[in-house]
N, C-alpha and C positions, 0 to 999 in steps of 0.2 A: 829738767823740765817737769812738771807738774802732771800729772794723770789727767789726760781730757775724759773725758764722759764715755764718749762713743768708745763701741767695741767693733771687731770684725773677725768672721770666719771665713774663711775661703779656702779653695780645694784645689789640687792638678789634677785631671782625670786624662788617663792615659796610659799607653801600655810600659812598663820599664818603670814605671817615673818614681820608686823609691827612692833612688840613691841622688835625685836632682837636686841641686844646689839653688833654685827657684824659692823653695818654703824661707830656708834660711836667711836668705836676700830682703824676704819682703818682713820676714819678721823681727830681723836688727833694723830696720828703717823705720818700723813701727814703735818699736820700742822707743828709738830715737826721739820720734817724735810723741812720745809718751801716748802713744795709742796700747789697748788690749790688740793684738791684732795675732789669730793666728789662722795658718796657713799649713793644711793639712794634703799629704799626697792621695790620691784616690785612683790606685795599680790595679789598673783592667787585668792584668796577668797572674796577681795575688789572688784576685777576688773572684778568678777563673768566670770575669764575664767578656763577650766580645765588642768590639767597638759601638754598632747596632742598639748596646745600651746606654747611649751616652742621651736617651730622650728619658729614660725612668731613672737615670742619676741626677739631672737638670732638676725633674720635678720632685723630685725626694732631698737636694740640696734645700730647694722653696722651701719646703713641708719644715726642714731641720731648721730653718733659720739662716742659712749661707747666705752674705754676700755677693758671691761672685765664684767663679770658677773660670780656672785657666784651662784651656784645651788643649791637646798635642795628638801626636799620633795614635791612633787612626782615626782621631774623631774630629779632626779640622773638617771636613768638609760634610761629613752623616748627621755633624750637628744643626745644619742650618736649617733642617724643617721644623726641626721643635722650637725654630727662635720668633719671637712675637716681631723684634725690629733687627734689622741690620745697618750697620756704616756703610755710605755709598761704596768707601773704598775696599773694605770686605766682601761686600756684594758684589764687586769689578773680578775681585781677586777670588772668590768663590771659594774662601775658606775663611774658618773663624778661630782663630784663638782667646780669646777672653771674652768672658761672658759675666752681665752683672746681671745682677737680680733686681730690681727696681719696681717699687709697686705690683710684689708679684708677676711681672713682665721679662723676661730673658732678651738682652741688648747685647746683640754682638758685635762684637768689633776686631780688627785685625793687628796687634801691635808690632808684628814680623815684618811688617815693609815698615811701622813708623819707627820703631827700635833702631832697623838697621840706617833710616833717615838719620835718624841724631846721632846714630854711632859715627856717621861720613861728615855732620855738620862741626862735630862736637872734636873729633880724630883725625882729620882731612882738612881741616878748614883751609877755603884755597885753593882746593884740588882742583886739575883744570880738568873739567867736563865737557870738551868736545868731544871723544870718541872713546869708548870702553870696551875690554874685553870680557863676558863673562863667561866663566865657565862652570855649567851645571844651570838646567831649566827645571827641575823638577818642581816640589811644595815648594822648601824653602825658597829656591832661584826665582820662583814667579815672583814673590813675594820683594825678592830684592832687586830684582829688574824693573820692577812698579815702583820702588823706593829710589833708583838711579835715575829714571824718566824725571819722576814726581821734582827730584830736584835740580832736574836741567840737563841732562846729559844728551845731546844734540845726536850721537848715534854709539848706536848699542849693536856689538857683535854676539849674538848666540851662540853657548858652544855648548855640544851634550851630545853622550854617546849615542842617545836615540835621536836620529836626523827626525823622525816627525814631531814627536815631541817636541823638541825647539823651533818645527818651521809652526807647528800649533800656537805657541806662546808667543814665536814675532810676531805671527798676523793677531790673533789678539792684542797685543800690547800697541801693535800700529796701528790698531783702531781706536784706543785708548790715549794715544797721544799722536795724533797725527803731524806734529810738527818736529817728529824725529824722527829718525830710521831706524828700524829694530829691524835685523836680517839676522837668518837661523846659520849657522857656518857650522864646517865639520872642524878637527882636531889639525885635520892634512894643512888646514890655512892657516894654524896658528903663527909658524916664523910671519908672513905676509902679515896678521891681523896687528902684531905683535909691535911691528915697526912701525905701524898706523896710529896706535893708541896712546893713550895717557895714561890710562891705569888698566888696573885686571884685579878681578874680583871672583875670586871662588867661593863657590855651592855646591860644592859633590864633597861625599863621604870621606875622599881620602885624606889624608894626614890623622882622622881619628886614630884612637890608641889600638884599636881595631881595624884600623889602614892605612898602616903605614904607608909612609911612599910620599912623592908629591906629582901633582897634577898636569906637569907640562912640563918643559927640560927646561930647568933657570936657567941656561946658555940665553934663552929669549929677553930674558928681564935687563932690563936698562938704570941706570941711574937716576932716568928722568922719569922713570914710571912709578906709580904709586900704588901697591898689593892693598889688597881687603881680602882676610880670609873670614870666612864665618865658624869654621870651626874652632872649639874654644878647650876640649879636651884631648890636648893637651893645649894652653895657651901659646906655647912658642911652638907651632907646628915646624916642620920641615920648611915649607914656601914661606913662612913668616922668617924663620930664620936666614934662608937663605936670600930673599928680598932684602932684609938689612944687611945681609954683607957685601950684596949688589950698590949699598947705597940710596936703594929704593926710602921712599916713605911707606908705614905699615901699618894698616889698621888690624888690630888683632882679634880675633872671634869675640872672646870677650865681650868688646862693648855694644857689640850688638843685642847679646844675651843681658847685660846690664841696661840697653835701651829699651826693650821687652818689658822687666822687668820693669823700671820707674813709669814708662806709659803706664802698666797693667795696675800698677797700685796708685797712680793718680786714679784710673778709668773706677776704681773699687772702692778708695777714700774720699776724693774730689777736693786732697793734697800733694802737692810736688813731693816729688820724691828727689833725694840731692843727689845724681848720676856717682858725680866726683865719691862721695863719702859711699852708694853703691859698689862703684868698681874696688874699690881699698877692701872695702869686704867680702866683694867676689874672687880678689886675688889671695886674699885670706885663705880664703874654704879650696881653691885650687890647690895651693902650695899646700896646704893640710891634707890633702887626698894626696899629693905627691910623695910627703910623709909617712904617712899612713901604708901607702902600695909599697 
């Protein structure tokens, strides 16, 4: 394909985010599509700055010429005074991960509930959404419980080790979509929630390579239910693995993280990004860190 004209700079700003597989994603897609495009990390922990400064990184990206910037932890939610406009649906969800620059203007938007949308439309297709289980309400969970409502899911079980925190995010969410049930439940109801459901979808930390383990006793999982986990390092977590030998259907972290990613570079180019030809090269950069450790 031929070099188009346009160029793009864009940044991740957040604590850790050296070693993220994000840069790489958006700059073979770019390439692909014969754009300049690069995409640089921007490690609050390197740069020994704290979250608090993600309003004089904003406006020092403008100054430099950036695009756009992605957002992550801790600055999804201390971003939002310094943004000129926000997405209804980020403004609901009260956090922001990507940010474009536009007429000198910072536009936020939230690609963590629509990522994980197309990851369920695109990986699931078919899943029946009458009743779900999830487990974990924290950043991410809010984000994906907005993303389960958003596309149908008629009732939604809450599950998280903090009981107020998830009876916080049901009545939220029940106000946000009144024509479904979000109820906050503990862990004690899982056998009970489990027989109810149709699928179950994890948001908490465990199965990372940093927590092992899986999140509920697969004795629960059924043939007829369908797993989403969202964690993606390792790709075949524990619950992923053992939901396939249940027979379950399984969404794998992954394509969330790939869903993320082609929103945030549509939101940055105002190009599609081809998920398919994304996820081939996210599983790439995976296996090659498996290599590598």
């Amino acid at each position: 394909m031929s070099q188009r004209t346009e160029s793009y700079l864009v940044g991740l700003v957040g604590d850790g985010v050296t070693p993220s597989l994000t840069p790489p994603m958006h700059e073979r897609e770019g390439d692909v599509q014969g754009l300049r495009y690069l995409y640089r990390p921007i490690d609050l922990l390197e740069l020994g700055l704290a979250g608090d400064s993600v309003g004089e990184i904003l406006r020092s990206a403008r100054a430099l010429g950036f695009n756009g910037l992605n957002i992550t932890h801790p600055c999804k939610q201390l971003v939002l005074q310094h943004l000129d406009e926000v997405t209804p649906d980020a403004r609901r969800l009260g956090a922001v991960n990507t940010v474009v620059i536009r007429d000198g203007r910072f536009i936020g938007h939230n690609t963590d509930f629509s990522g994980f949308a197309a990851a369920l439309a695109s990986g699931l297709p078919g899943a029946r959404l009458d009743r779900v289980v999830q487990l974990g309400a924290g950043g991410a969970g809010s984000a994906v419980a907005y993303a389960l409502l958003s596309a149908g899911v008629k009732e939604l079980d809450l599950v998280d080790m903090d009981p107020e925190r998830a009876a916080a995010r049901a009545s939220e969410l029940a106000g946000f979509f009144p024509d479904s049930i979000v109820t906050a439940r503990t862990t004690a109801e899982l056998p009970q929630l489990m027989r109810l459901a149709d699928g179950l979808v994890h948001c908490t930390p465990v199965g990372m390579a940093a927590h092992p383990g899986v999140p509920l006793d697969l004795d629960l999982l059924e043939s007829r239910h369908w797993v989403a986990d969202i964690v993606y390092r390792p790709i075949d977590t524990e619950l992923v693995r053992g939901a396939r030998a249940k027979g379950c259907d399984v969404l794998d972290g992954g394509r969330m993280a790939v869903g993320q990613a082609a929103d945030a570079f549509r939101i940055f180019t105002g190009l599609d990004a081809d998920p398919d030809r994304m996820r081939s090269h996210f599983l790439e950069l995976v296996a090659a860190e498996g290599v590598a450790a």
